[in-house]
MMTF fields as JSON, N, C-alpha, C and O atoms, coordinates in Angstrom:
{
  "mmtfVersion": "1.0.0",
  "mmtfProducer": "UNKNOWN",
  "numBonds": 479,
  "numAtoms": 480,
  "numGroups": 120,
  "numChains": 1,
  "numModels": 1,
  "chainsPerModel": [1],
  "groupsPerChain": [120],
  "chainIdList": ["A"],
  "bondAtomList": [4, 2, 8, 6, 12, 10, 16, 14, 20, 18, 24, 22, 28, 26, 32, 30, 36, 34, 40, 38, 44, 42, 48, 46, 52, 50, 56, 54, 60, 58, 64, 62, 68, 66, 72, 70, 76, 74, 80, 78, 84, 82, 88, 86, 92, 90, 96, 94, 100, 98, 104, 102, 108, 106, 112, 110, 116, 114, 120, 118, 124, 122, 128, 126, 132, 130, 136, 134, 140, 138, 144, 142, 148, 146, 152, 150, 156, 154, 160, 158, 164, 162, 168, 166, 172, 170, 176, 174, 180, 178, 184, 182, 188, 186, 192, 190, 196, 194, 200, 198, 204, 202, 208, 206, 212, 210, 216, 214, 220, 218, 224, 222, 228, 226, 232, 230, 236, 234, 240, 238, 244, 242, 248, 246, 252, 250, 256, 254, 260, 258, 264, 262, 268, 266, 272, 270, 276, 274, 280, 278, 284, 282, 288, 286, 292, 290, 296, 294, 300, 298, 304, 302, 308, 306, 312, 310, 316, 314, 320, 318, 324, 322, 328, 326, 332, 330, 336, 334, 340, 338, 344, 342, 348, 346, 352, 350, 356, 354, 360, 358, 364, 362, 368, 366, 372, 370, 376, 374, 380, 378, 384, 382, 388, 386, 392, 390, 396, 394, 400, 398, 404, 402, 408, 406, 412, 410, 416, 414, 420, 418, 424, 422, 428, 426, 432, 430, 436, 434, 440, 438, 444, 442, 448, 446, 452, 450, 456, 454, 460, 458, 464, 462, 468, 466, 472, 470, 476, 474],
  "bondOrderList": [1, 1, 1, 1, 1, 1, 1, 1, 1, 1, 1, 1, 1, 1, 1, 1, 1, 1, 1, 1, 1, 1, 1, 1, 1, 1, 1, 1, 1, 1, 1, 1, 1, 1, 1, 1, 1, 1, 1, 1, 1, 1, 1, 1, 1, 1, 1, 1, 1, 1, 1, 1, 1, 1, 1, 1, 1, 1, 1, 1, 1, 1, 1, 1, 1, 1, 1, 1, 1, 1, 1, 1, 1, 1, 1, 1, 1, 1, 1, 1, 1, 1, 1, 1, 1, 1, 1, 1, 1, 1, 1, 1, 1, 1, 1, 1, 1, 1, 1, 1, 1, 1, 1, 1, 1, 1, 1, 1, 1, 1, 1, 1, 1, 1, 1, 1, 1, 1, 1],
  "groupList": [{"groupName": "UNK", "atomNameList": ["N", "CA", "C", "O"], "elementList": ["N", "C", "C", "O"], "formalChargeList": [0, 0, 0, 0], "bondAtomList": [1, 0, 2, 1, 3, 2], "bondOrderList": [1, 1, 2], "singleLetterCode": "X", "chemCompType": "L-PEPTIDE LINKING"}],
  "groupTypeList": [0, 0, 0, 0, 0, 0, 0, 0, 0, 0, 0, 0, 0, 0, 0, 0, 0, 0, 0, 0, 0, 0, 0, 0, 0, 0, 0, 0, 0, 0, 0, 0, 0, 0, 0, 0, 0, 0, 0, 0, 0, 0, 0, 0, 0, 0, 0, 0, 0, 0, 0, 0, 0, 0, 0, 0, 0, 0, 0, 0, 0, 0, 0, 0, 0, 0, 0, 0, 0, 0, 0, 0, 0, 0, 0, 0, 0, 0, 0, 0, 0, 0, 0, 0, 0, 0, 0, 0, 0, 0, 0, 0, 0, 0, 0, 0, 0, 0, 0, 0, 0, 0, 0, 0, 0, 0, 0, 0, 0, 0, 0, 0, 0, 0, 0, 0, 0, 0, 0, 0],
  "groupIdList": [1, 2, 3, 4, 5, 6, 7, 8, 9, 10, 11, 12, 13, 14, 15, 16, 17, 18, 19, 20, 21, 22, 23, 24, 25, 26, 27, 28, 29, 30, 31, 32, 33, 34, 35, 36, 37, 38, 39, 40, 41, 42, 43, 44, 45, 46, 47, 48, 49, 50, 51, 52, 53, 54, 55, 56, 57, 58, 59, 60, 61, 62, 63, 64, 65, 66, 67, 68, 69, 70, 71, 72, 73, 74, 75, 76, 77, 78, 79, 80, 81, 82, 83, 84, 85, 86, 87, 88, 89, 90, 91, 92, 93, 94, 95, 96, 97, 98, 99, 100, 101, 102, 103, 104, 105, 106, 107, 108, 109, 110, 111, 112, 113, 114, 115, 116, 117, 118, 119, 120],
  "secStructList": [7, 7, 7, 7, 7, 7, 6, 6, 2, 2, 2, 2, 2, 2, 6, 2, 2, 2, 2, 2, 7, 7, 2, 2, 2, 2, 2, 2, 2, 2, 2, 2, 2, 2, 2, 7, 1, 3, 3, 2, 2, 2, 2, 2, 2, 2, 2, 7, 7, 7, 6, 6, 2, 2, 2, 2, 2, 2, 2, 2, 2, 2, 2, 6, 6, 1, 3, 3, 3, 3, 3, 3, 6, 6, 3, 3, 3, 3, 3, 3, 7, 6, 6, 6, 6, 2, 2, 2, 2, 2, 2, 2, 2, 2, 2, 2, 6, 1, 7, 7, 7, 1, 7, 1, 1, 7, 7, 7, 7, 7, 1, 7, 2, 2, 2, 2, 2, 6, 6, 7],
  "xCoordList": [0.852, 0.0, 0.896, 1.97, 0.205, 1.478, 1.128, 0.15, 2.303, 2.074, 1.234, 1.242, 0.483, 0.003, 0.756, 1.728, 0.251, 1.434, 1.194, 0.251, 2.172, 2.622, 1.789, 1.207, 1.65, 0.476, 1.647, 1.108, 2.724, 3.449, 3.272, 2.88, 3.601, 3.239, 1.386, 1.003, 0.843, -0.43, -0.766, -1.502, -0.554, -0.201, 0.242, -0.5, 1.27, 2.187, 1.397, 1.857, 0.295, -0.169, -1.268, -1.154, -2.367, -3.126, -3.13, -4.178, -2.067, -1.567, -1.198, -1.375, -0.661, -0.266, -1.597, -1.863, -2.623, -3.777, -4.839, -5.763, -4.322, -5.254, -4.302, -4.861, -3.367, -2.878, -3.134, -3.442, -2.979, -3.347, -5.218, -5.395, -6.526, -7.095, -7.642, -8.503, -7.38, -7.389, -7.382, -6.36, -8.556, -8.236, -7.507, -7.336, -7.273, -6.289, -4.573, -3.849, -4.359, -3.02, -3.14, -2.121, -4.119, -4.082, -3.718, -2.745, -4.572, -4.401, -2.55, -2.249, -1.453, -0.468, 0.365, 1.124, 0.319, 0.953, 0.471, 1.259, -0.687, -0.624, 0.162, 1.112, 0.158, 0.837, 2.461, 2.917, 3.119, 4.749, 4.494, 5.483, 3.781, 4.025, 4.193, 5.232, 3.072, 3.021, 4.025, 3.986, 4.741, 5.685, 6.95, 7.835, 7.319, 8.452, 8.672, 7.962, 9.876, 10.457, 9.764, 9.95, 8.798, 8.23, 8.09, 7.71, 8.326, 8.147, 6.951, 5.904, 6.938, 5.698, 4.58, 3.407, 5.487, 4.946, 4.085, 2.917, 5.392, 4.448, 2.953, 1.925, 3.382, 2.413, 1.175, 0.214, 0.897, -0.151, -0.882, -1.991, 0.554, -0.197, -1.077, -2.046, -0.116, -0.715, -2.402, -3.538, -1.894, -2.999, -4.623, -5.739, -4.217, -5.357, -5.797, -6.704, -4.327, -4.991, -3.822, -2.643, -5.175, -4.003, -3.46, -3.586, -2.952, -1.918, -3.102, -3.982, -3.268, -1.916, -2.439, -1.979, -3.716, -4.461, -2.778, -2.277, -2.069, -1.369, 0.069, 0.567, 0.458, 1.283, 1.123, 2.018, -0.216, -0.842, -0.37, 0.731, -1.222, -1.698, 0.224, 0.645, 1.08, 2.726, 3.01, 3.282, 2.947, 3.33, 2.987, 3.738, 1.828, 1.682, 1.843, 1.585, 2.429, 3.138, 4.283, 4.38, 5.239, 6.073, 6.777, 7.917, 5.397, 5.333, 5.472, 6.29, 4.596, 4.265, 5.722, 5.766, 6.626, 7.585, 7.229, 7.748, 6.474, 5.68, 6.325, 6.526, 6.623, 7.752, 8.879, 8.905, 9.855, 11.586, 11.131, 10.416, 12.008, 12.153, 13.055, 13.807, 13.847, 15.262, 14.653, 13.521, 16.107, 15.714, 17.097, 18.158, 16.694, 17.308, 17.091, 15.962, 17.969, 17.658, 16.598, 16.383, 15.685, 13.825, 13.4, 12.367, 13.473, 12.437, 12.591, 13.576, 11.327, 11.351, 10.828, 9.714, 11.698, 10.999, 10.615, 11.533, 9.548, 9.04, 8.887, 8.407, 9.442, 9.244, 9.03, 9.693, 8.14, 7.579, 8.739, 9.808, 8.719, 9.361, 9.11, 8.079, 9.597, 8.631, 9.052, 8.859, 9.564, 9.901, 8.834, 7.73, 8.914, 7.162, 6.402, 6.021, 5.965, 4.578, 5.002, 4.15, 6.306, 6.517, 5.4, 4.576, 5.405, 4.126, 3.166, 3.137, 2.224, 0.813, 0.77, -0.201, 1.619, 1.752, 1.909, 1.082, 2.85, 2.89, 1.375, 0.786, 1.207, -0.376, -1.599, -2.556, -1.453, -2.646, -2.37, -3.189, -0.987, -1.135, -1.326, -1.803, -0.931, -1.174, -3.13, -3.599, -3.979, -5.029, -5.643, -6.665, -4.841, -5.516, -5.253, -5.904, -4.457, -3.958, -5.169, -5.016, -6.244, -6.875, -7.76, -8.292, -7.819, -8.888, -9.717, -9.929, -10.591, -12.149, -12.971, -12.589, -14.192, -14.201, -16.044, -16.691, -16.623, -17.564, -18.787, -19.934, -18.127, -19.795, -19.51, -18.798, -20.439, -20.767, -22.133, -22.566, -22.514, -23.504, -23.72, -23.022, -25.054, -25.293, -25.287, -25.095, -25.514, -25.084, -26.856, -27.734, -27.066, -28.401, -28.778, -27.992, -29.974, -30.657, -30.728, -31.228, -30.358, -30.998, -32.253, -32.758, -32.592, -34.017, -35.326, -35.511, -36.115, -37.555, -38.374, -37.636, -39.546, -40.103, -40.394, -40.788, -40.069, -40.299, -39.47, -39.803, -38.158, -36.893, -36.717, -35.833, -37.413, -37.581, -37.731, -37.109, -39.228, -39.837, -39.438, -39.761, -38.756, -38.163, -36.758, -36.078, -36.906, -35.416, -36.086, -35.881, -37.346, -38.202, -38.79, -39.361],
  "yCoordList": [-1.182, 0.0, 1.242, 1.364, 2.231, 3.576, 4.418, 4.373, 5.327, 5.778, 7.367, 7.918, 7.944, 8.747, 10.25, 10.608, 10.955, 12.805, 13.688, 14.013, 13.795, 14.966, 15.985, 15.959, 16.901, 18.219, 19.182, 20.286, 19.25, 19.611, 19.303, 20.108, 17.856, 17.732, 17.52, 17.597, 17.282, 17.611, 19.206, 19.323, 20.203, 21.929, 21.406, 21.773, 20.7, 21.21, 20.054, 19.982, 19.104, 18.405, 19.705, 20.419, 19.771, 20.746, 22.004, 22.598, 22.436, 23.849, 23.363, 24.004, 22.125, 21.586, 21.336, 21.684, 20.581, 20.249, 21.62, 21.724, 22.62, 23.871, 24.493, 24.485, 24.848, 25.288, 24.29, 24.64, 23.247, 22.238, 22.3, 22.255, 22.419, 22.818, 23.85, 24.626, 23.95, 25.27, 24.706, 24.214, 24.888, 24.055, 25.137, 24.944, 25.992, 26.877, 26.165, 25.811, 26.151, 25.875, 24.409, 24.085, 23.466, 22.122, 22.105, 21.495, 22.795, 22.902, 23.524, 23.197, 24.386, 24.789, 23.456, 22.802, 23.038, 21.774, 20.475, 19.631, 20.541, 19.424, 20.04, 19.293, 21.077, 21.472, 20.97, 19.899, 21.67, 21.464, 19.618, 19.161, 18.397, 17.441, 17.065, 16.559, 17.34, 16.724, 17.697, 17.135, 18.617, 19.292, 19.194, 19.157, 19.138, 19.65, 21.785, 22.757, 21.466, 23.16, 23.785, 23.495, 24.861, 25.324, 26.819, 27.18, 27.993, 28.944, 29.545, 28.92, 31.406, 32.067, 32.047, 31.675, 32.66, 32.614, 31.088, 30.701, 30.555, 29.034, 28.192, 27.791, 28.149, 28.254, 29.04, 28.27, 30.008, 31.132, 30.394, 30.166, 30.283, 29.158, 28.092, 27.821, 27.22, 25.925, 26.012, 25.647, 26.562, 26.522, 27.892, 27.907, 28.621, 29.7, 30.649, 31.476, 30.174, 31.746, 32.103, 31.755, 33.66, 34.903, 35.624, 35.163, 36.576, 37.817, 38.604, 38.812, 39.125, 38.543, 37.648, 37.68, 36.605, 35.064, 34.566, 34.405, 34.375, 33.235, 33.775, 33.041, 35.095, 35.138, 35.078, 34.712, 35.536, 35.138, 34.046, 33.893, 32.902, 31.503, 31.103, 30.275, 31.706, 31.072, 31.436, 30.678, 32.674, 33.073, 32.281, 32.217, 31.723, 30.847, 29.493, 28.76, 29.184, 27.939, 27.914, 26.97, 28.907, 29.625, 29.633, 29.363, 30.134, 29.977, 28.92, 28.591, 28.339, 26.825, 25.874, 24.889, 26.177, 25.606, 24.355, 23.317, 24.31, 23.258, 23.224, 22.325, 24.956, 24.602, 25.506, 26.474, 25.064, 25.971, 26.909, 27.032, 27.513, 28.846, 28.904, 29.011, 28.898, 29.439, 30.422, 30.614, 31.266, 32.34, 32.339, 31.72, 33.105, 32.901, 34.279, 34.611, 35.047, 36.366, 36.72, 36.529, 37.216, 38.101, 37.019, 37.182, 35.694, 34.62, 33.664, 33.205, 33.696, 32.845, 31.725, 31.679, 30.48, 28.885, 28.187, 27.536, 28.035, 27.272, 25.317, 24.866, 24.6, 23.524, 22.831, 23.262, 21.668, 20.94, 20.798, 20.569, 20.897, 20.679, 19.572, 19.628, 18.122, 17.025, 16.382, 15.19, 17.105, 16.964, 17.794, 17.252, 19.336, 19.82, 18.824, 18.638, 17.99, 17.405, 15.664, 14.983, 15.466, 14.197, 14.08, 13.167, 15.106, 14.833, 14.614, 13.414, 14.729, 15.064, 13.674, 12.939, 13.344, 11.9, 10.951, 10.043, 10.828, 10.126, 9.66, 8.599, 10.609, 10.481, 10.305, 9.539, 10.8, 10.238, 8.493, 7.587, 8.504, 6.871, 5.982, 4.848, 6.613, 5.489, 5.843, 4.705, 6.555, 6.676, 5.877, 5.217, 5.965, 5.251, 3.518, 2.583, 3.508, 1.963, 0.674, -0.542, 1.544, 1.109, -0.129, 0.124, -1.124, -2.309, -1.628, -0.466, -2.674, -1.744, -2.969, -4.006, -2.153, -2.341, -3.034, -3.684, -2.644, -3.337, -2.534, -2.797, -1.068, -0.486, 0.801, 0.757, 1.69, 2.602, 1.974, 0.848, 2.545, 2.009, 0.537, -0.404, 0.692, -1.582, -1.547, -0.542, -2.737, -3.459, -3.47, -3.788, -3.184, -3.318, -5.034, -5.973, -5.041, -6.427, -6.822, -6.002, -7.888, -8.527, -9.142, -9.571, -9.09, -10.194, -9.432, -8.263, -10.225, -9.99, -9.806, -10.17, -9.39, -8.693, -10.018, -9.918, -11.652, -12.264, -12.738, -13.153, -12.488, -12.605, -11.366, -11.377, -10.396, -9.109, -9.611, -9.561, -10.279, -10.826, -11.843, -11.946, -12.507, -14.119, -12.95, -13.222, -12.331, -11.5, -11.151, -11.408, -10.189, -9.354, -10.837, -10.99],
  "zCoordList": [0.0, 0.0, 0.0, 0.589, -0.839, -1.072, 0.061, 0.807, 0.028, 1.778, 1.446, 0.345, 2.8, 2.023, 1.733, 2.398, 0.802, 0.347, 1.809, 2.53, 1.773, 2.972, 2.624, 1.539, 3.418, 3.355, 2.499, 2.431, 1.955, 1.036, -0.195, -1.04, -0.458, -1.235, -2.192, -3.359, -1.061, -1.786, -1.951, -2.931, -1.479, -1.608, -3.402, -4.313, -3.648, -4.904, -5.762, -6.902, -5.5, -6.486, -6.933, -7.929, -5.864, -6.071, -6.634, -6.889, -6.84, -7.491, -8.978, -10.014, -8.844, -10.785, -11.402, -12.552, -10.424, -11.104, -11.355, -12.161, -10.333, -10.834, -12.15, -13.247, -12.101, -13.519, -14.77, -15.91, -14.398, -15.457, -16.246, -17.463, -15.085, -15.128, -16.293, -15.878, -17.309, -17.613, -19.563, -20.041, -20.34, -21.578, -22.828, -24.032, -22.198, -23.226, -23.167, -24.097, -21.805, -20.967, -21.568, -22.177, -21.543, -21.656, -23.417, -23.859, -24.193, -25.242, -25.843, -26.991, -24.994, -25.703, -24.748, -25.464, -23.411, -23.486, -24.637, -25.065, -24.921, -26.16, -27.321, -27.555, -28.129, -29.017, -28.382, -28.782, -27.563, -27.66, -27.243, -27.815, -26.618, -26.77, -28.181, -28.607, -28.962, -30.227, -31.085, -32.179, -31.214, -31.801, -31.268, -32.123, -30.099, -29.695, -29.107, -28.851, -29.175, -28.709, -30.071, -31.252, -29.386, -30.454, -30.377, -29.263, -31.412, -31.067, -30.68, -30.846, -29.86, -29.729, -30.872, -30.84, -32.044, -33.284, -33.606, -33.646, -33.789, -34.14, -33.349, -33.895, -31.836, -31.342, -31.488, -31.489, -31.586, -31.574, -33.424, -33.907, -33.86, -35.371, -35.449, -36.158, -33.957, -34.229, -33.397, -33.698, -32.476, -31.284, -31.838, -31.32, -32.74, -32.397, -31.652, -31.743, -30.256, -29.615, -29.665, -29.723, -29.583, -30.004, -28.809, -27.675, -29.025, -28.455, -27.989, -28.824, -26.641, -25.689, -24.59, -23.448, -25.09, -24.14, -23.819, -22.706, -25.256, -25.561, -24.409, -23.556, -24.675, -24.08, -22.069, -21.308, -21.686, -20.259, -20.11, -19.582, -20.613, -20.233, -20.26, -19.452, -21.131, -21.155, -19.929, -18.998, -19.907, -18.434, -17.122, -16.149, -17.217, -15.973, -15.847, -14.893, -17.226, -17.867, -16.975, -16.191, -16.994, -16.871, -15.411, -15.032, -14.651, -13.154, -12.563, -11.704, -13.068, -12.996, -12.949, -12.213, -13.606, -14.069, -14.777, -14.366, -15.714, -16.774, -18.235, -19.051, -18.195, -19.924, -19.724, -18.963, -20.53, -20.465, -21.542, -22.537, -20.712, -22.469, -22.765, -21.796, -24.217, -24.873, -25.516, -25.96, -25.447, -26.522, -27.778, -27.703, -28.698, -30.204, -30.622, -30.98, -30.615, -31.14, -30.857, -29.66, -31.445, -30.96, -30.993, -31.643, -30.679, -31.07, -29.296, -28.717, -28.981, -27.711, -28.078, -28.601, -27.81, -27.629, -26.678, -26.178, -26.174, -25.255, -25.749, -26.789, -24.66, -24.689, -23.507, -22.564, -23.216, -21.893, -21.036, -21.601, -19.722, -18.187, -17.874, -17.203, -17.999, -17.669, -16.436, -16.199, -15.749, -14.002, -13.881, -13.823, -13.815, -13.082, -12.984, -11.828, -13.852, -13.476, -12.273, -11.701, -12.262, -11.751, -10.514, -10.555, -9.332, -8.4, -9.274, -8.999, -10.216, -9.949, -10.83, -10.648, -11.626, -12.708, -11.714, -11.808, -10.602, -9.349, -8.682, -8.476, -8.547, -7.696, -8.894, -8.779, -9.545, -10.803, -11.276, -11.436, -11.396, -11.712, -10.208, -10.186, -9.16, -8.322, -8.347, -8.36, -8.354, -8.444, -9.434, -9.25, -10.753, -11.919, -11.702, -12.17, -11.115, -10.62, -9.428, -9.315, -8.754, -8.003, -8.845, -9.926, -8.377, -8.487, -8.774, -8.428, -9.829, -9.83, -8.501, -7.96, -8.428, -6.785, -7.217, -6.397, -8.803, -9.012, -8.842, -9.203, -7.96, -7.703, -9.356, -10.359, -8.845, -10.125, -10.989, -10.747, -11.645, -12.422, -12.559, -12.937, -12.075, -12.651, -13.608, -14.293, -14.011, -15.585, -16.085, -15.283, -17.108, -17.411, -17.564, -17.697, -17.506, -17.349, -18.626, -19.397, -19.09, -20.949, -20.681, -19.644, -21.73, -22.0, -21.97, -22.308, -21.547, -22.455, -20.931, -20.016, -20.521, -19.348, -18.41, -17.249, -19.276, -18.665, -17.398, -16.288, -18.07, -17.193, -16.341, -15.484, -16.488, -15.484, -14.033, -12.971, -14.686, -13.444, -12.49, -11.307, -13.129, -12.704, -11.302, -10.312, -11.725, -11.018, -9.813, -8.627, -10.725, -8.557, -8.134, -7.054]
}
């Protein structure tokens, strides 16, 4: 059995899952997964939002410590941090890992009203 997150570390899951939260932010981390180190420019291409959503939502990318930035003459590249997320991937897979336990929705009944009855 996994032991349970320190009141630290759940502070720093909860703060990744609220920035994460967010389907603009979710949307420019899918762009640099599926691209790589990608520029301002390019981004604002791939993704659709514009100036200055795009440059906000980086900024708290940013904070977050979720993507690096290089820079290249006037051109800034942002690409994924994939230590930032090690807590919250930690605790989401041990979450996604649980037995299923059988409750949640019943299973609907088959058959015909005769076998309804045979059941009550």
């Amino acid at each position: 059995m996994a032991e349970a997150l320190t009141d630290t570390d759940l502070a720093t899951v909860a703060e990744l899952m609220r920035t994460l939260g967010h389907e603009t932010r979710l949307r420019l981390l899918d762009a640099l997964l599926v691209k790589g180190e990608t520029s301002v420019g390019e981004l604002e291409a791939l993704t659709g939002i514009g100036q200055p959503g795009l440059s906000q939502q980086l900024a708290i990318l940013r904070k977050a410590a979720l993507v690096n930035t290089r820079r290249a003459a006037k051109l800034v590249y942002y690409s994924i941090a994939p230590e930032a997320a090690a807590p919250a991937t930690a605790f989401l897979t041990r979450l996604s890992a649980l037995p299923e336990t059988g409750g949640g929705m019943p299973r609907r009944a088959r058959g015909s009203a005769a076998t309804f009855a045979k059941i009550l």
